[in-house]
Each structure stands twice: as C-alpha cells, then as structure tokens.
N, C-alpha and C positions, 0 to 999 in steps of 0.2 A: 504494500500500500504506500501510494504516496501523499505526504505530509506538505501543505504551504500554512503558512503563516504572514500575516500583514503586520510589519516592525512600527511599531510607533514610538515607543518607549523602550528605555534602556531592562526594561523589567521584561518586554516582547522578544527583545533580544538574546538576553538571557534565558530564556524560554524554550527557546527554538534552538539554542548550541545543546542546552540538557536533553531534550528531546531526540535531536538528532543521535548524539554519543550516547544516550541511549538503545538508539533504533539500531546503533550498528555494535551496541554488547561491551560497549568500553567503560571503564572505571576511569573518574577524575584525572588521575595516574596520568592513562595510558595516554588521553588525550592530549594531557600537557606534553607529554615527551612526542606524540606527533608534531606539535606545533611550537616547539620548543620554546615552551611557556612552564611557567612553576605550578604545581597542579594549586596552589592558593589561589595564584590567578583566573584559572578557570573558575574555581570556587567563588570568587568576586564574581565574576560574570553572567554565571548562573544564578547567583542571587538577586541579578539586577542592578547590580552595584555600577553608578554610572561614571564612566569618565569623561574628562576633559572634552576629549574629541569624539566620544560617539554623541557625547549629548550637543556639542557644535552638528556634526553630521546628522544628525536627525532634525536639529532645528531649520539648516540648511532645506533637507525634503520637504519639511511642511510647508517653508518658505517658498519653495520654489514651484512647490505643488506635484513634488512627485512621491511617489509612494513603494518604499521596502519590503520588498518580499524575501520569504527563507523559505524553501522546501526541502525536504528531507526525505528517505525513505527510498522501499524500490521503486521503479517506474515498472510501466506495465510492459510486459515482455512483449507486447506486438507495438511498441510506442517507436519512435527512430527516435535513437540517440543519436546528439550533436558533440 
C-alpha cells in the first residue's frame, strides 16, 4: 500500500519520516546510520521538533502557495516506476 501525506507543519513532517521507517521495518538506529544522522536527531524529528529551516521552508510553501507532499510505502506492482 501506498502512503501520501500533505506537510504542513513541522509535527506533518515528523509524521511521515516515523511512518515511513516504519513501513520499511527500521529502528530509530538504523535510520540515522542510513542518513548519517544521530538516531537523537531523528528522534527530534519525529516528535515534530521544529527547526530553523524547515519551519522557514514551510513558511516559504504556504507563502508561495505550494503545497508538501510525502509518500511512503509500496506502489502498486502494475504502477510504472520513474
């Protein structure tokens, strides 16, 4: 199943990375050593804990009138992948 999500806030955000690294079976851990992050940091992120620049970057979309998507998950095995 495939998962989207519309980011509005830094808490939407956070939402959709725990979902995701979820979806694909990972511990806090694992994810930070993927993205060579400290697994605290994800831990902030997933709580919604906002920073600096995503809350600029999000203020940015609203401003500008565009809008954040996250999806996550499998796609559908008859879907074409790009």
């Amino acid at each position: 199943m495939k998962y989207t999500a519309r980011l509005r806030a830094p808490a939407d955000f956070g939402l959709a990375i725990q979902q995701a690294r979820l979806d694909r079976g990972l511990s806090q851990t694992e994810l930070a050593e993927e993205a060579s992050l400290r697994q605290s940091t994800v831990s902030e992120i997933e709580s919604g804990k906002a920073t600096i620049y995503l809350r600029q970057m999000l203020e940015l979309a609203r401003a500008s009138g565009c809008e954040i998507f996250a999806s996550w998950g499998e796609e559908d095995a008859d879907a074409p992948r790009s």
